[in-house]
Chimera marker file (.cmm) of the C-alpha trace (Angstrom):
<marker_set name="trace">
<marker id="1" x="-19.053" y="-28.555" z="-1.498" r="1" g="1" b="0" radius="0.5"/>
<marker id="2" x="-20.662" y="-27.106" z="-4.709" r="1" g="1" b="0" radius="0.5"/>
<marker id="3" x="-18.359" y="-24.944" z="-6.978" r="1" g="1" b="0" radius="0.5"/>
<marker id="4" x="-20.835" y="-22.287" z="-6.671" r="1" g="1" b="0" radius="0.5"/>
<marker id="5" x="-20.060" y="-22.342" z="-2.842" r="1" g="1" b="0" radius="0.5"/>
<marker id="6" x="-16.224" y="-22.789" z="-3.235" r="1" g="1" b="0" radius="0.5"/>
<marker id="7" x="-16.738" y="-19.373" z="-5.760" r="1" g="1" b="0" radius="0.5"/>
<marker id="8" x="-18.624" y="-17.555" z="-3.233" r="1" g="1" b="0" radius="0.5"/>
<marker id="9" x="-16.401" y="-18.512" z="-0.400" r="1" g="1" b="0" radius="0.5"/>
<marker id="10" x="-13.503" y="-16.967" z="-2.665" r="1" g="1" b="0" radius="0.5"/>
<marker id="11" x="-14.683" y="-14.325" z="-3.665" r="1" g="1" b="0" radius="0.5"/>
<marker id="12" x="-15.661" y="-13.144" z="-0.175" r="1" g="1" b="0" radius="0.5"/>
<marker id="13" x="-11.973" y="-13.804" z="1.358" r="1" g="1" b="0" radius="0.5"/>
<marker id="14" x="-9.955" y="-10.720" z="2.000" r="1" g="1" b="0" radius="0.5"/>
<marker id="15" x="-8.162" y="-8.692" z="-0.383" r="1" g="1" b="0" radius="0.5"/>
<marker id="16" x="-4.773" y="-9.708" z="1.095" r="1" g="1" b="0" radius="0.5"/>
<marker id="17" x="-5.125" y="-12.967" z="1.405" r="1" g="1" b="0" radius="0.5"/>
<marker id="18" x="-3.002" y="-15.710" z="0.339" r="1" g="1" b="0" radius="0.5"/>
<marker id="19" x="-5.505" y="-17.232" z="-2.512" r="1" g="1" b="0" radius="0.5"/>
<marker id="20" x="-6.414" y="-13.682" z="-3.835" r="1" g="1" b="0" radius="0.5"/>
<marker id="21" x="-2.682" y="-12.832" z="-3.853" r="1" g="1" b="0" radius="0.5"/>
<marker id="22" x="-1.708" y="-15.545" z="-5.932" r="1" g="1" b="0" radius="0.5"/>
<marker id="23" x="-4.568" y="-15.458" z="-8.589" r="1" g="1" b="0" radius="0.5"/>
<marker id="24" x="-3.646" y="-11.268" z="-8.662" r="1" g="1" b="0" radius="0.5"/>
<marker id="25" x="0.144" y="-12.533" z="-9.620" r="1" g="1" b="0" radius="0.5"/>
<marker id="26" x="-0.884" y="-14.756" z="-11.930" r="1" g="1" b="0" radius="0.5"/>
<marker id="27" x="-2.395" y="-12.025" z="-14.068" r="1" g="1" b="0" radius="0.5"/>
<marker id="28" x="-1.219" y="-11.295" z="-17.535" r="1" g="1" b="0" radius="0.5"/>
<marker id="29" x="0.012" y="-7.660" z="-18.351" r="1" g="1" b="0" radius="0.5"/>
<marker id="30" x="-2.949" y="-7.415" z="-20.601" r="1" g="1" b="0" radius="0.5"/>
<marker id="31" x="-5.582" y="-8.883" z="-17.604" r="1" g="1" b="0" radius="0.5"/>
<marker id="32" x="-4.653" y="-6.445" z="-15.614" r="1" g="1" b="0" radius="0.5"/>
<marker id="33" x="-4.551" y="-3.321" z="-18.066" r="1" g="1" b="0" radius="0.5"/>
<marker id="34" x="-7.882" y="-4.855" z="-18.586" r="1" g="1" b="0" radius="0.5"/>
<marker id="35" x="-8.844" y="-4.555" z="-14.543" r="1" g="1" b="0" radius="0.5"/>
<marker id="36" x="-7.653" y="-1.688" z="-14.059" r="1" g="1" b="0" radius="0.5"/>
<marker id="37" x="-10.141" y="0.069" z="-16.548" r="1" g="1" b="0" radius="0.5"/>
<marker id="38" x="-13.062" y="-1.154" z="-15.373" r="1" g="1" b="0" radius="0.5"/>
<marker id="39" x="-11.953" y="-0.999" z="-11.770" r="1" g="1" b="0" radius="0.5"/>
<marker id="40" x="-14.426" y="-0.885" z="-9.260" r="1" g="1" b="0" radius="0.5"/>
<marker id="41" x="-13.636" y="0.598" z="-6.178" r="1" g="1" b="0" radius="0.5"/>
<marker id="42" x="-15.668" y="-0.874" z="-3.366" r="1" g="1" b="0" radius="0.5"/>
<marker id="43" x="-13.606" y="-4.187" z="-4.700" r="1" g="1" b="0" radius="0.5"/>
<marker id="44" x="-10.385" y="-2.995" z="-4.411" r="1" g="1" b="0" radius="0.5"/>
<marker id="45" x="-7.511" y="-5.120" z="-3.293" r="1" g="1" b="0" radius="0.5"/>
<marker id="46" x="-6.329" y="-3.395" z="-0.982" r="1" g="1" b="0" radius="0.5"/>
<marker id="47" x="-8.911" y="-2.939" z="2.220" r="1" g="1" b="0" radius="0.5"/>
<marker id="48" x="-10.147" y="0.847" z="3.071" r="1" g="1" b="0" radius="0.5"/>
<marker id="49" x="-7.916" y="1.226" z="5.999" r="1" g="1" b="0" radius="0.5"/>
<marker id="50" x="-4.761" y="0.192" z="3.731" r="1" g="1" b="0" radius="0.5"/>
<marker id="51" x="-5.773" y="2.110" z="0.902" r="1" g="1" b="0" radius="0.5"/>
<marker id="52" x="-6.055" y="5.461" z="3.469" r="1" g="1" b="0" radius="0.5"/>
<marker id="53" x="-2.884" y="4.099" z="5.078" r="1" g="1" b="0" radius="0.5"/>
<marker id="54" x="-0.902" y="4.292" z="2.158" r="1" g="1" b="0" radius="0.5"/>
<marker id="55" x="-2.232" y="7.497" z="0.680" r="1" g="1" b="0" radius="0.5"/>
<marker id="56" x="-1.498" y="9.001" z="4.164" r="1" g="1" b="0" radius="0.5"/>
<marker id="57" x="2.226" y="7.689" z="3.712" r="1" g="1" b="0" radius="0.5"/>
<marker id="58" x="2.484" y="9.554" z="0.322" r="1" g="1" b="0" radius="0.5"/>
<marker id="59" x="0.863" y="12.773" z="1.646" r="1" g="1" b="0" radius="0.5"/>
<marker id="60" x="3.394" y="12.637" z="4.489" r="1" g="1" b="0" radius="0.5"/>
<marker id="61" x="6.615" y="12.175" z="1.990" r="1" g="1" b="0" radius="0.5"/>
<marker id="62" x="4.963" y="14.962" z="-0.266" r="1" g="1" b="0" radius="0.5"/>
<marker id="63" x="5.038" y="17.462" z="2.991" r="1" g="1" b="0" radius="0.5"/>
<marker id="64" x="8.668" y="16.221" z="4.347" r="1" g="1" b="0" radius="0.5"/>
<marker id="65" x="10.184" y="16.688" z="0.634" r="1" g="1" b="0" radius="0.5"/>
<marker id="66" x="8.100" y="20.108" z="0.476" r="1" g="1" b="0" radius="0.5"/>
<marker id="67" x="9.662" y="21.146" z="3.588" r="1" g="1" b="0" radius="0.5"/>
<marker id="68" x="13.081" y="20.147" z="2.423" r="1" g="1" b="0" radius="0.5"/>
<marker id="69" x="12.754" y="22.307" z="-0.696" r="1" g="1" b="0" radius="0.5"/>
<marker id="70" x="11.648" y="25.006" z="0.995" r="1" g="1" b="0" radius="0.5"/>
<marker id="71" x="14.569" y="25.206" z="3.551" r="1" g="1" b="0" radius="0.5"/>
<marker id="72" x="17.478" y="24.244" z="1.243" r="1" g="1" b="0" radius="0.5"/>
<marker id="73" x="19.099" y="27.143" z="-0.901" r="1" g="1" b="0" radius="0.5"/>
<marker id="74" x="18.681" y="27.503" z="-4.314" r="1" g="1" b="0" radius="0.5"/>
<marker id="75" x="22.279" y="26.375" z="-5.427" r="1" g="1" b="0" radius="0.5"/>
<marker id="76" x="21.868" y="23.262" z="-3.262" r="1" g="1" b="0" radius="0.5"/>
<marker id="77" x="20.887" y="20.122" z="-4.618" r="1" g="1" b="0" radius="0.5"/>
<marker id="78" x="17.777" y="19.122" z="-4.065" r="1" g="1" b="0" radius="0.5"/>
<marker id="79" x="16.378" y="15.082" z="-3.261" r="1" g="1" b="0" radius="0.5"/>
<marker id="80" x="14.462" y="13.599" z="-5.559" r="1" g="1" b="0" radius="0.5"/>
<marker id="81" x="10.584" y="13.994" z="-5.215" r="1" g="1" b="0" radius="0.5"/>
<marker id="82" x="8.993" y="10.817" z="-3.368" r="1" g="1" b="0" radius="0.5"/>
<marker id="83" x="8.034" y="7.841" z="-4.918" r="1" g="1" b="0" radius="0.5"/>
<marker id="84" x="4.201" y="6.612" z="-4.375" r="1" g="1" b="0" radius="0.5"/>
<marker id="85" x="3.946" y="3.799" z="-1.599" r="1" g="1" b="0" radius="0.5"/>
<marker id="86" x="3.456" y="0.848" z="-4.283" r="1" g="1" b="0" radius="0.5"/>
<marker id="87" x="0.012" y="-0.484" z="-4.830" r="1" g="1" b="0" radius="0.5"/>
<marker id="88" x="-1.169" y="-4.326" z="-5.537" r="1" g="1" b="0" radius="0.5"/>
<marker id="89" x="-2.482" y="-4.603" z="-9.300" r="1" g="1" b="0" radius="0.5"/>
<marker id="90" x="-0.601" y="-1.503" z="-10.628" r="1" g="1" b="0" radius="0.5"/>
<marker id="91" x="2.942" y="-1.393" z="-12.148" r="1" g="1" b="0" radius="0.5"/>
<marker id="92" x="5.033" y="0.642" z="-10.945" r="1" g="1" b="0" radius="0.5"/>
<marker id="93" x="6.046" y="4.075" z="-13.376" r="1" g="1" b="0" radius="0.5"/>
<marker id="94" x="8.478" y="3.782" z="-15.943" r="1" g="1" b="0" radius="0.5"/>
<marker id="95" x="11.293" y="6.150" z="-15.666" r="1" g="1" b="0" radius="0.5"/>
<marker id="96" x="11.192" y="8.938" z="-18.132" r="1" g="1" b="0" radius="0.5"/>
<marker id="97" x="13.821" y="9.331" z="-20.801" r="1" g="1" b="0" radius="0.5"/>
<marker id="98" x="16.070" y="11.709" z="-20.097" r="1" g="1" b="0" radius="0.5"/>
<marker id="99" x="17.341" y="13.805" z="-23.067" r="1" g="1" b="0" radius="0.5"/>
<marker id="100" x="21.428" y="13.057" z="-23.656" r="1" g="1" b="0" radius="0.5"/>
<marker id="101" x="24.021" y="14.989" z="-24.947" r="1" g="1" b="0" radius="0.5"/>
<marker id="102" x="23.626" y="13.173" z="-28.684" r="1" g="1" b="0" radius="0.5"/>
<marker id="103" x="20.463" y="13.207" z="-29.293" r="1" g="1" b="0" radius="0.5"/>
<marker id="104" x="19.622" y="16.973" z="-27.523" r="1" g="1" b="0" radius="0.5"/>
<marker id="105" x="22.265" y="18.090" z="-30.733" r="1" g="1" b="0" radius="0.5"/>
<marker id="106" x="19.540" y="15.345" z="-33.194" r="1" g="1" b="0" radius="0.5"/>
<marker id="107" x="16.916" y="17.481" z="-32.210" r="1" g="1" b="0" radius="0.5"/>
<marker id="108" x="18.824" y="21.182" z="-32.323" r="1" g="1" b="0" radius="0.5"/>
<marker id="109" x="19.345" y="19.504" z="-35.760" r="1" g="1" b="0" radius="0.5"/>
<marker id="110" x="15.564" y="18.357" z="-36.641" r="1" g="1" b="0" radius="0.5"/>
<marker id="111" x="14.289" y="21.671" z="-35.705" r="1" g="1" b="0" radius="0.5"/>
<marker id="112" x="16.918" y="23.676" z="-37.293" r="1" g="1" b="0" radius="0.5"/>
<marker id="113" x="16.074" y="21.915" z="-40.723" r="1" g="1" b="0" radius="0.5"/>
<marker id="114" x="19.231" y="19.921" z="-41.221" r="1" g="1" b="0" radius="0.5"/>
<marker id="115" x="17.826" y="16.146" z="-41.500" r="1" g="1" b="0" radius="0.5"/>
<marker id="116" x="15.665" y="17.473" z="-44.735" r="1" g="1" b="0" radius="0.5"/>
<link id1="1" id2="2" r="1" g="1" b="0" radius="0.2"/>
<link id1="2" id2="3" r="1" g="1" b="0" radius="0.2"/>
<link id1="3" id2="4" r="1" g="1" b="0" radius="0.2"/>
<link id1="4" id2="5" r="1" g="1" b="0" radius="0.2"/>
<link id1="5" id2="6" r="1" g="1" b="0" radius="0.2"/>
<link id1="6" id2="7" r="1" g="1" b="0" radius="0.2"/>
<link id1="7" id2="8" r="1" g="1" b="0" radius="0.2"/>
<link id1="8" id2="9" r="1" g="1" b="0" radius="0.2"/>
<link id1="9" id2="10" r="1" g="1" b="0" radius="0.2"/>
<link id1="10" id2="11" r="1" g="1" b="0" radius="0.2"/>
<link id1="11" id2="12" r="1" g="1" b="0" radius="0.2"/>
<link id1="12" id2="13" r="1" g="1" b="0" radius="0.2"/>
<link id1="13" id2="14" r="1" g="1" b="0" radius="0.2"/>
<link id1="14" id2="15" r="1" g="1" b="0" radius="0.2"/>
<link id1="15" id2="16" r="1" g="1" b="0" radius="0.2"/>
<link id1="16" id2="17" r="1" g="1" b="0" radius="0.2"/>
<link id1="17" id2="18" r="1" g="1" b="0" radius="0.2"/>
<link id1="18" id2="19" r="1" g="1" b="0" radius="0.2"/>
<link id1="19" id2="20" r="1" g="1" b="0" radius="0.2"/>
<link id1="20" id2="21" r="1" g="1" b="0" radius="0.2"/>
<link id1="21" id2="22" r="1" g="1" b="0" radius="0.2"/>
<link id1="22" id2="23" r="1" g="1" b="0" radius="0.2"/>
<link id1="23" id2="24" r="1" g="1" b="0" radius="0.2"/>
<link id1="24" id2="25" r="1" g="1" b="0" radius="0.2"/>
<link id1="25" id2="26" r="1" g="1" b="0" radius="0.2"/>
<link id1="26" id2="27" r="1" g="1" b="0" radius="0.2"/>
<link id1="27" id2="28" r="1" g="1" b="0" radius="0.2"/>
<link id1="28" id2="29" r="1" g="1" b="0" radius="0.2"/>
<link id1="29" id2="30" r="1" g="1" b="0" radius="0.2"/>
<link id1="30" id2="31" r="1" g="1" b="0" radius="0.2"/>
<link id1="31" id2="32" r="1" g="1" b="0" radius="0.2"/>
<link id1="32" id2="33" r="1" g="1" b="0" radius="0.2"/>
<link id1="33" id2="34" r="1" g="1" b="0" radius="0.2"/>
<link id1="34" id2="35" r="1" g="1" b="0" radius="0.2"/>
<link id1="35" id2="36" r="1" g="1" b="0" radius="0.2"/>
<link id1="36" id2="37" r="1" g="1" b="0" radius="0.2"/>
<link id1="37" id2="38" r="1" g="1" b="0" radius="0.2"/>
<link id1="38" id2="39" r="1" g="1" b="0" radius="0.2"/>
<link id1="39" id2="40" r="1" g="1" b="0" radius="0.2"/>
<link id1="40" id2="41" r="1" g="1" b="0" radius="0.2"/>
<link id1="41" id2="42" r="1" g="1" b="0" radius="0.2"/>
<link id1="42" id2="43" r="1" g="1" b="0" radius="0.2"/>
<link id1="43" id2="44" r="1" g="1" b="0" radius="0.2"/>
<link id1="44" id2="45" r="1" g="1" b="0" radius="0.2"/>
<link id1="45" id2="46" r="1" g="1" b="0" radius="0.2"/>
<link id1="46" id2="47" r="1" g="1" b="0" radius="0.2"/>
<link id1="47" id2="48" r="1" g="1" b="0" radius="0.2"/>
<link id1="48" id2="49" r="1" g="1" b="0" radius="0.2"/>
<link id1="49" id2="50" r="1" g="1" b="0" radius="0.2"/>
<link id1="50" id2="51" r="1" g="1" b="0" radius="0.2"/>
<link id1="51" id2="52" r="1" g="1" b="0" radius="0.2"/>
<link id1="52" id2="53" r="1" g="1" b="0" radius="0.2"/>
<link id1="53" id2="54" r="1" g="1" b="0" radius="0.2"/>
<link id1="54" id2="55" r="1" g="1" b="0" radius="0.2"/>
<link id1="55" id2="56" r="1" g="1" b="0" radius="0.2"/>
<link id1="56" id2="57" r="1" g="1" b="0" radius="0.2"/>
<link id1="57" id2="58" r="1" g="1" b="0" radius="0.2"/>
<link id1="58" id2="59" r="1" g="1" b="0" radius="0.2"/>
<link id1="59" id2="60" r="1" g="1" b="0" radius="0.2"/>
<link id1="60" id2="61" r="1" g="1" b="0" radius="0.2"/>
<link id1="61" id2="62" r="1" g="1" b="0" radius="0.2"/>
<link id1="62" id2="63" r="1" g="1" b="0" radius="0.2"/>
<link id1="63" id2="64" r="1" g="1" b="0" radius="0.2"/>
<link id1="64" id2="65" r="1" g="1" b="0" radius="0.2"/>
<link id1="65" id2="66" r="1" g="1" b="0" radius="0.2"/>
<link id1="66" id2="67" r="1" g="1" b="0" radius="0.2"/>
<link id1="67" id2="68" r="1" g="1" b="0" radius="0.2"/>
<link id1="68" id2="69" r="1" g="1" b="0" radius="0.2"/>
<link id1="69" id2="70" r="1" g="1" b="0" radius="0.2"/>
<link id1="70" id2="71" r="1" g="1" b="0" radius="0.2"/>
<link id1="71" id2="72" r="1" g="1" b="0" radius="0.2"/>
<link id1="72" id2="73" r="1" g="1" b="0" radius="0.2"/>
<link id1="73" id2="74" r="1" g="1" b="0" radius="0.2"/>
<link id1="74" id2="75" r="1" g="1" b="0" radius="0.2"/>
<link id1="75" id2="76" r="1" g="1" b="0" radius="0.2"/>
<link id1="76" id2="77" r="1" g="1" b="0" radius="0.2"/>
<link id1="77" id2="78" r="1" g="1" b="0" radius="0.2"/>
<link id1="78" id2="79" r="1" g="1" b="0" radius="0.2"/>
<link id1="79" id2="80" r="1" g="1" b="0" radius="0.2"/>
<link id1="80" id2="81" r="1" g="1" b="0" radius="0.2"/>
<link id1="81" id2="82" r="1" g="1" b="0" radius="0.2"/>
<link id1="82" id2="83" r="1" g="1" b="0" radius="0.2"/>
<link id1="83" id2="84" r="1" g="1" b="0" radius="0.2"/>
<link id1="84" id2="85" r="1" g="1" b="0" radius="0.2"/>
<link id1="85" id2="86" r="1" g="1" b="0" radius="0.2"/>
<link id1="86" id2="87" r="1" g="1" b="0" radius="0.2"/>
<link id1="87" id2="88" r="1" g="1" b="0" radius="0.2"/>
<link id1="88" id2="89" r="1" g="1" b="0" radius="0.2"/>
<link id1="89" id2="90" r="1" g="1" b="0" radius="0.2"/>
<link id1="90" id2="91" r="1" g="1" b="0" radius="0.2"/>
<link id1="91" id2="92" r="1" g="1" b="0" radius="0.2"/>
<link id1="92" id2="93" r="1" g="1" b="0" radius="0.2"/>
<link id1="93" id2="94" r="1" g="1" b="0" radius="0.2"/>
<link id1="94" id2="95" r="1" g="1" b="0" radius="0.2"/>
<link id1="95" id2="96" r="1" g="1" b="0" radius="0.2"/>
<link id1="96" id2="97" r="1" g="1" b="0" radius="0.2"/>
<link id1="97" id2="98" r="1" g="1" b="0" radius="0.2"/>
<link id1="98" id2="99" r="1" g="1" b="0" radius="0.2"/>
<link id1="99" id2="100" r="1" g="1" b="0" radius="0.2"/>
<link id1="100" id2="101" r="1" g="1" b="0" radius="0.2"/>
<link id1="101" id2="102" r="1" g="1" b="0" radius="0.2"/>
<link id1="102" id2="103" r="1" g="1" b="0" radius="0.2"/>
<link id1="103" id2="104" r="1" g="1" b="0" radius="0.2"/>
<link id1="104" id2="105" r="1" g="1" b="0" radius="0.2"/>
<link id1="105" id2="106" r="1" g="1" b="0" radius="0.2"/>
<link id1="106" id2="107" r="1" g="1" b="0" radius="0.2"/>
<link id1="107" id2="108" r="1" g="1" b="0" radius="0.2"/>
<link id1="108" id2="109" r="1" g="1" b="0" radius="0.2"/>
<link id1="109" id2="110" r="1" g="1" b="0" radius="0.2"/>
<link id1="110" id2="111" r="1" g="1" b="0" radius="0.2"/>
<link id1="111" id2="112" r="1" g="1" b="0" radius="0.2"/>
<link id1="112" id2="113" r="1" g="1" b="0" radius="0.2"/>
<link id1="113" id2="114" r="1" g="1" b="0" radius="0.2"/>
<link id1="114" id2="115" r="1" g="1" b="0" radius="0.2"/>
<link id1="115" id2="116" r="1" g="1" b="0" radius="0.2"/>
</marker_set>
C-alpha cells in the first residue's frame, strides 16, 4: 500500500472513529486554536446527524430552563442556565470571574480616585 493510499483511506474514515479520535487528542492547544479558525464545515468532526443531534439537545435545555423561569416566582432561586452539549475539537468555556467582596471595595476605590 502506497502512503498516498493509506492518506486517502484516512482521511475518508468517519469523523468518530477511533484513528481520527486519537490524532484530534493529540492536538496541541495552539493546533487546534489554529483549526478552529479556518474550520470548514462540510469537514466537521462530528457527522450532520450528530451535529443536529446535539444542537437539538441544547435547544431543548434552553426551552425546559425557559419554562422553569417562567413558572418560578421572583424571590425563588432560580437553576443555573444550561450548559452546551460538549463538542469534539472545542474547549469547553472558562468560568467567568466573579467579582468578591475585596476586590468589588478595589474597584469602589479605583473609580472613586483613591489608588492615585
Amino acid at each position: 500500500m502506497s502512503w498516498r493510499r493509506l492518506r486517502v483511506l484516512i482521511q475518508h474514515l468517519p469523523p468518530e472513529s477511533a484513528t481520527w479520535t486519537a490524532l484530534r487528542n493529540g492536538l496541541t492547544d495552539e493546533e487546534l486554536a489554529e483549526q478552529a479558525d479556518k474550520g470548514d464545515p462540510e469537514k466537521g468532526r462530528w457527522s450532520q446527524e450528530e451535529q443536529l443531534l446535539a444542537a437539538l439537545v441544547d435547544a431543548t435545555r434552553r426551552v425546559e430552563y425557559v419554562l422553569i423561569c417562567a413558572n418560578t416566582e421572583q424571590k425563588s432561586k432560580r437553576p443555573d442556565p444550561p450548559k452546551p452539549t460538549p463538542r469534539p475539537g472545542a474547549k469547553p468555556r472558562r468560568p467567568t470571574a466573579q467579582l468578591t467582596e475585596n476586590s468589588a471595595n478595589v474597584l469602589f476605590q479605583l473609580i472613586n480616585g483613591g489608588a492615585a
